[in-house]
C-alpha angles and dihedrals in degrees: 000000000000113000087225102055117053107205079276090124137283114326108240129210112238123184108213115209102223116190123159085190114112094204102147082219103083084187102057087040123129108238147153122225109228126196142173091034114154115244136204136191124210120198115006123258129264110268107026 
């Protein structure tokens, strides 16, 4: 089993959109798309 995922499902593959420009327009924002970043979550949600 993989270290990283705990038998809690299959991991999935997100792209995150990061952009530092405060353009009101999200459309005509500068940005770079980022992908493959780990990922850790801290506490458990409410309800499982």
């Amino acid at each position: 089993m993989n270290p990283i995922n705990t038998g809690n499902g299959r991991l999935q593959q997100i792209t995150v959109r990061v952009t530092t420009d405060d353009n009101p327009d999200l459309a005509a924002r500068n940005h770079v798309d980022v992908a493959n970043l780990p990922v850790q979550v801290f506490g458990r949600a409410e309800g499982r």
